[in-house]
C-alpha positions in Angstrom: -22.1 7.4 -31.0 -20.3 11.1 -29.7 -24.3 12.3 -29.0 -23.0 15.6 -30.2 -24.6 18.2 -32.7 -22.8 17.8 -36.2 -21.4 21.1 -37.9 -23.1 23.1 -34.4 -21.3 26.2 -35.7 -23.6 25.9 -39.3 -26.7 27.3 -40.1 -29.2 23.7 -42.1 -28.5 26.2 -45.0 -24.6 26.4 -44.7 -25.1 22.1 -43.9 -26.5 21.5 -47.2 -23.8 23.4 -48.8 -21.0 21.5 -47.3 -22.5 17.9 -47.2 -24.4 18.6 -51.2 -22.1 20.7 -52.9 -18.7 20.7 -51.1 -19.4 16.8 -50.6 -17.6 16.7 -47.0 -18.5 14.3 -44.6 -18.8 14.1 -41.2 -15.5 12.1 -39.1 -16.8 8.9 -38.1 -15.6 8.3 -34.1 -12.7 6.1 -33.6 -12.8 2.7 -32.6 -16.4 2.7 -34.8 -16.3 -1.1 -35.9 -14.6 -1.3 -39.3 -18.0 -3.0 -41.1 -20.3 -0.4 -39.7 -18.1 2.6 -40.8 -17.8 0.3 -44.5 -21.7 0.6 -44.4 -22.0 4.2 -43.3 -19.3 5.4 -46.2 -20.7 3.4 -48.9 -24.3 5.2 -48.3 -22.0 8.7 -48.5 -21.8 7.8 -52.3 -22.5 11.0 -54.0 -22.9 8.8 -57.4 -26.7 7.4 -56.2 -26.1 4.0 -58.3 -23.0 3.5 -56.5 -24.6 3.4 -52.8 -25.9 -0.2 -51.5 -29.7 -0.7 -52.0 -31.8 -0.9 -49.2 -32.0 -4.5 -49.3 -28.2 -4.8 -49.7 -28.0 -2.5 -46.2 -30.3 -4.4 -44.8 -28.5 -7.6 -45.4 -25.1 -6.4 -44.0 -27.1 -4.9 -40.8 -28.3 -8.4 -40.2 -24.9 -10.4 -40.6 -23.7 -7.4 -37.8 -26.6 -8.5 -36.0 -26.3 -12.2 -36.2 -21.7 -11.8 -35.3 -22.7 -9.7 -32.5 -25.2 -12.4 -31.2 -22.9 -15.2 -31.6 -20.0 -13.2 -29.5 -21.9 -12.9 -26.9 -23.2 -16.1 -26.8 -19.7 -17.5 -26.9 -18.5 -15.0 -24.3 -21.3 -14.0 -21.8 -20.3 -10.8 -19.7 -19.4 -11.6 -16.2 -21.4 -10.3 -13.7 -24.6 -9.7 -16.1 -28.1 -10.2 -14.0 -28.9 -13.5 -15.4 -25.4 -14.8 -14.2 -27.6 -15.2 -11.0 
């Protein structure tokens, strides 16, 4: 994703604060596909019976999985090395 260090400027101590008591999260990058940010902010939950079970993630993960496969399927990248 941005491969940079979240809250760099905190301390793990000051982290826990912010993400368990202040419950702030952390900005998820733009252009993140919509269904993967849906995913990522339903495990935020701070009500633990309202985040998706692990089965439930699991399950979304794979329907990614499977769109992602068909696309490129239907649309190979030009100039990939099996294009030969």
């Amino acid at each position: 994703m941005t491969e940079s260090v979240p809250w760099s400027h905190l301390n793990s101590l000051q982290v826990v604060g912010v993400v368990g008591f202040m419950d702030r999260r952390l900005d998820l990058p733009e252009g993140l596909d919509p269904r993967v940010a849906s995913i990522i902010c339903d495990c935020w939950e701070s009500d633990p019976g309202r985040r998706p079970t692990f089965q439930q993630i699991v399950g979304k993960m794979a329907e990614l999985t499977t769109a992602a496969a068909h696309r490129r399927w239907e649309h190979p990248t030009r100039g990939s090395p099996s294009d030969g």
